[in-house]
N, C-alpha and C positions, 0 to 999 in steps of 0.2 A: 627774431628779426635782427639786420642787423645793424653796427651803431651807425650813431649821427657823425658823417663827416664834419670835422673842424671847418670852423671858419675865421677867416682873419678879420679879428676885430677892429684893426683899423679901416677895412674898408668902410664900416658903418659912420665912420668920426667925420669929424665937418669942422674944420677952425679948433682940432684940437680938443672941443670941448663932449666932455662924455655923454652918454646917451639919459636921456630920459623919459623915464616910462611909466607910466599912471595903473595899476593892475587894480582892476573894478572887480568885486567880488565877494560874497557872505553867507550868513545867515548861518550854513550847517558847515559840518569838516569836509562835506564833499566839495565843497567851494573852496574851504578854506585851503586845507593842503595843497593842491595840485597849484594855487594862486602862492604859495609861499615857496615850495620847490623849484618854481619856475624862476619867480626872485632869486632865489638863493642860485640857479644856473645863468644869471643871467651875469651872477657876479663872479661864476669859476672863471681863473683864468684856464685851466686845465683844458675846459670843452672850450675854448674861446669865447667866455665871455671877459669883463673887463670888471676889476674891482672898486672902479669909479662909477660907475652906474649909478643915475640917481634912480631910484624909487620911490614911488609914494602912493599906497595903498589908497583905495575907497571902499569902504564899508561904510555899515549903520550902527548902533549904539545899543543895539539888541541882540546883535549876531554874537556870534562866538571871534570873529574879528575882532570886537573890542580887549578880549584879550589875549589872542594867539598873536595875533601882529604886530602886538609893541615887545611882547615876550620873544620874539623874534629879531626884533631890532631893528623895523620899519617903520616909520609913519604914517599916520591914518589920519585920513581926510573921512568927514562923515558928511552922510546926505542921508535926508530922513527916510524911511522904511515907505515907500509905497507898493502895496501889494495891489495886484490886478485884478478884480473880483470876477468870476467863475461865471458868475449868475448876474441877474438883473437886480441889485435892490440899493439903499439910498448911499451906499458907500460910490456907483457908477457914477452920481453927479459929482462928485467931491473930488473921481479920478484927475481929470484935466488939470483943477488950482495945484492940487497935491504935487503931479505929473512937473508942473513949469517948477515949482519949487527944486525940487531934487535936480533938473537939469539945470538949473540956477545952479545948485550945489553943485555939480558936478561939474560945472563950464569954470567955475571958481578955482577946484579943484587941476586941472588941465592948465590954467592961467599962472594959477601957482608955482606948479616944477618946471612949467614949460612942454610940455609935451611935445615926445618927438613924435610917441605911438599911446595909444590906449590899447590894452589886452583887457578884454571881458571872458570871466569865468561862466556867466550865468546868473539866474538869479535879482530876486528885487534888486539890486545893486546896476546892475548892466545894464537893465534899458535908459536911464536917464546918464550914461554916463557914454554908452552910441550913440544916443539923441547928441546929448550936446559935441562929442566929437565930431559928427557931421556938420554941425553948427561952426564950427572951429576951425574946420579945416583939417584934422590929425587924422589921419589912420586909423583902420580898427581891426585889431587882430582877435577873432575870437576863438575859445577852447571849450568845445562842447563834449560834457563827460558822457555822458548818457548815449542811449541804444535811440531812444525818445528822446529828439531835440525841446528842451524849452521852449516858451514864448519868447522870452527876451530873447537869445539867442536865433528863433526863426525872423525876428523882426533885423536884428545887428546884420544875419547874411545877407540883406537885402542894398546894402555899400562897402559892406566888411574887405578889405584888403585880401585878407585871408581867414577861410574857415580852415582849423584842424579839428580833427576828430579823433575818438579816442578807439571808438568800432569804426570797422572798413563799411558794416553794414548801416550805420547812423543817415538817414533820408535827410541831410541836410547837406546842401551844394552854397557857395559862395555867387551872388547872380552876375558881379561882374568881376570877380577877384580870382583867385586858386581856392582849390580844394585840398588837405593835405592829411594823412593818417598820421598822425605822429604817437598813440598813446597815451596815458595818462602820465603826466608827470608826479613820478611815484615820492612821496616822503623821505626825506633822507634816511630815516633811520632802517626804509626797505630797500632802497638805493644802495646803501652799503652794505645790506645784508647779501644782496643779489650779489656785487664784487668779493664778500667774504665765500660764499660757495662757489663762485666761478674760479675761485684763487683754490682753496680748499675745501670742497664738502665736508668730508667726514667731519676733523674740527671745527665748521662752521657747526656743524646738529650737534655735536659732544657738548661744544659749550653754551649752543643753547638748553641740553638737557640736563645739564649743571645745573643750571641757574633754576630750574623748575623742578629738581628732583627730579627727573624722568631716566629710565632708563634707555642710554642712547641706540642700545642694540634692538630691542624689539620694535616692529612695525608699531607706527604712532599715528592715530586716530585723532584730529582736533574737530570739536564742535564748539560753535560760536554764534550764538546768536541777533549779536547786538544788543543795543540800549531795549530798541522798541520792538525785536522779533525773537528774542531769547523763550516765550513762554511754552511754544510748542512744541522748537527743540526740547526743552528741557522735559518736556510730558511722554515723547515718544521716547527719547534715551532711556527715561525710568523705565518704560514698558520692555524694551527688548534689553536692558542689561544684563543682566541673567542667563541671555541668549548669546551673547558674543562671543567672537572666536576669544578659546585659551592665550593666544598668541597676541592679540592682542592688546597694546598700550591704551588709553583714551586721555586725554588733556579736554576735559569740559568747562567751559565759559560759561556762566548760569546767568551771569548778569547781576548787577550789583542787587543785593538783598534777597536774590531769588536760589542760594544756594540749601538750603535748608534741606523743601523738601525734596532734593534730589539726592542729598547724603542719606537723607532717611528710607529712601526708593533702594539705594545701595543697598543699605545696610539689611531689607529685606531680603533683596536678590541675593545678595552676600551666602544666605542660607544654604542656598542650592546649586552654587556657583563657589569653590574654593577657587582661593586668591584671589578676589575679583576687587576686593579692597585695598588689594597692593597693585594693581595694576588701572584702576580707574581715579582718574584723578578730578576732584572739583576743585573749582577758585572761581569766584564772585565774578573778579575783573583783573585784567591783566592790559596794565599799560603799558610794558615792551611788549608788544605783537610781532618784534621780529625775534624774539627768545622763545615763541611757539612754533612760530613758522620753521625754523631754522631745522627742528626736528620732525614735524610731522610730514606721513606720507601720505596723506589724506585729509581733506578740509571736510564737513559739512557745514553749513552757513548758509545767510541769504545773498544777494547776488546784488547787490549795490556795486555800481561803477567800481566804485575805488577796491571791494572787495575782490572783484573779477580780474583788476588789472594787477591789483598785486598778485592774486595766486596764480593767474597765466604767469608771467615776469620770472615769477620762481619755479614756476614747473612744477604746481603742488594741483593734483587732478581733484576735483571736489564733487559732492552731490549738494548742488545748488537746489534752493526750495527760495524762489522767490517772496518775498512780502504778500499778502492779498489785499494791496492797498495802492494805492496811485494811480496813476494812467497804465501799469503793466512794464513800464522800462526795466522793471527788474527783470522779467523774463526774456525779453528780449537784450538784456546787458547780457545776457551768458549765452546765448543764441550762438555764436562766433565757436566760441571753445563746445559748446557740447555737438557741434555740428563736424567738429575735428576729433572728436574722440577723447578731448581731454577734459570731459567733464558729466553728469547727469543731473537732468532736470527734473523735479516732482513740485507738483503745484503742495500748497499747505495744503488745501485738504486732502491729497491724497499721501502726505507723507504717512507712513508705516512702518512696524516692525520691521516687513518683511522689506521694504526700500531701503532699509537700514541693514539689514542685515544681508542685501545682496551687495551694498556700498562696500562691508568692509570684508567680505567675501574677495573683493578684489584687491584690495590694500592686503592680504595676508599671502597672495598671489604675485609674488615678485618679477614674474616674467607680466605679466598683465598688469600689474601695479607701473612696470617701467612704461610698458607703450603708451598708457594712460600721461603719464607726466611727461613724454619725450610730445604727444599730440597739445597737455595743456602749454605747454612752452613753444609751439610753433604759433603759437594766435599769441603770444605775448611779447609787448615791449619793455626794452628795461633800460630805454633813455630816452623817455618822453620829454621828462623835463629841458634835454639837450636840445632834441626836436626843434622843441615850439621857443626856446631860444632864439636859434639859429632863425628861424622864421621870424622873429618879431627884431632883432638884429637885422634881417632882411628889407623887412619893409620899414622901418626907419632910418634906414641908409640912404632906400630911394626916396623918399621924402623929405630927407633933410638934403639932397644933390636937387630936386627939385625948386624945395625953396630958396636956395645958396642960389640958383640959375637964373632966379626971377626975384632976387634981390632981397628977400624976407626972411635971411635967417634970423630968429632971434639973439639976443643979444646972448654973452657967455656969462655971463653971473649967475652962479648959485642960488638955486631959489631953492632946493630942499634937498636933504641926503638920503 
């Protein structure tokens, strides 16, 4: 797709004084990144943002916000953890007191930097932080990641300014606002991976296959499970190992402590399979994810938002095998790219050898291997982050011309950086 046209940042300004912006959002990384990318573009001057930008984050004290966000070099406001119960039982009385608190926290929070706009990620975090900005008067820009919109997020489109979205196909519409596909806004360190292969491929993959020992010429195979969905991967890889094509590479992600017995799965296959111990690679965990990415021509994984929007973005065609867990968002996250050709779906229980072994059937297949990644890179954005910028720069321009017209702009002093 293509990029985010610039926007001139002084149209957003009002008396000079820079914008500010409250970004509501927690608990998991899939909250968290896309909520600190967005930060981080809001301050490039490059895409037209402004490096005076105030921010100031809202999380809770249990999320991983507590400490991605100050390691970042934001401020964090906390509101306490209200979860919405599912079911009927004695936490439903308690919702309501709990419920005024948080938006207490959260109107506190607004009062503090000033707010020009609120942007909600989703998440415990969001609902008392569009409650209270409808209370306040501010704007509410929300960025729903998911295929399956949230609660908090179905409740915020119901005044939100603007809804973005990160699928074209997500059944959420803003009821009196815009609607807008802008992407996920992708983590710097995949941000810059994406401009390091647009500039250069081949030295992009070389020196990521530096860094991992991989050999940068042979077709590269990554398996990745995650924290919480590594176990099955890693049962069906043992099974078909022995089975792989000669040609090619594997980069396997096992999961932290769960490498063991997959080296020992090798090391049988190993028997009846020469080189297949020089050529198959395990590691526990691997925190540059763009040092795997950068070489491989094939993912298998589960299909969590942020994993779908990165390997669209890069052009990396995967066999996606959703979670068996949640509402099913994970299936429907990848619904877009395998509907384009640049991806395949197998539910967990029907992953298998043989789904495995027609996956990399195509990866060793370089004319087929290309139209696969030329289809997973047409469903993909790789300036979300710009995006949704640009849009919350948008709708705090016209609410601060708003309030300047009818006499309320707030005062210019500094209330937080």
């Amino acid at each position: 797709m293509s990029d985010t046209p610039t926007q001139d940042s002084t149209a957003d300004g009002h008396a000079g004084r820079p914008l500010r912006v409250l970004l509501a959002g927690g608990g998991t990384a899939g909250h968290v990144n896309p909520l600190l990318a967005t930060a981080a573009a809001l301050r490039d001057a490059a895409s037209g943002g402004d490096p005076d930008t105030r921010i100031l984050v809202l999380g809770t004290r249990e999320g991983l916000e507590e400490r991605l966000v100050p390691e970042a070099g934001y401020p964090l406001a906390h509101v306490p953890r209200v979860p919405m119960p599912r079911r009927p039982t004695g936490d439903l009385l308690l919702l309501p007191r709990r419920l005024r608190g948080a938006v207490t926290a959260a109107g506190q929070a607004i009062e503090q930097i000033g707010a020009d706009v609120v942007v909600g990620f989703g998440g415990f975090v969001s609902t008392p932080a569009y409650l209270a900005a409808r209370s306040a008067g501010v704007p509410v820009v929300i960025h729903e990641q998911n295929a399956r919109p949230g609660l908090a997020n179905r409740l915020g489109a119901r005044w939100a300014a603007v809804v973005a979205l990160t699928f074209a196909s997500t059944p959420l519409a803003a009821a009196h606002g815009r609607t807008e596909v802008t992407g996920l806004p992708l983590r710097p360190a995949i941000g810059g991976l994406v401009s390091r292969l647009q500039a250069d491929a081949d030295a992009a993959r070389r020196e990521g296959a530096a860094a991992l020992g991989l050999d940068p010429e042979a077709p590269t195979l990554l398996v990745t499970g995650g924290s919480l969905g590594a176990q099955h991967l890693n049962e069906v890889m043992c099974d078909c190992a022995g089975s792989l094509p000669a040609e090619l590479q594997v980069l396997h992600l096992t999961g932290r402590g769960k490498d063991a017995p997959v080296r020992t799965a090798l090391e049988q296959a190993a028997e009846g399979a020469p080189g297949l111990l020089e050529r198959y690679h395990v590691l526990d965990y691997l925190t540059a994810m763009e040092q795997a990415y950068a070489c491989a021509d094939g993912v298998i994984c589960r299909s969590g938002a942020g994993t779908v929007a990165e390997l669209t973005a890069l052009g990396l065609p995967a066999l996606y095998v959703p979670l068996p867990i949640g509402n099913g968002e994970q299936r429907l996250n990848a619904a877009d790219c395998v509907a384009a050709g640049g991806g395949r779906l197998v539910g967990d229980a029907e992953l298998d050898v043989d789904a495995v072994l027609d996956f990399t059937a195509l990866l060793t297949d370089s004319s087929r291997r290309a139209a696969a990644a030329a289809a997973a890179a047409s469903t993909g954005v790789r300036d979300g982050a710009q995006r949704l910028a640009a849009l919350i720069r948008d709708v705090a321009g016209a609410h601060r011309g708003d309030t300047a017209a009818h006499g309320d702009d707030p005062d210019s002093q500094e209330q937080s950086q």
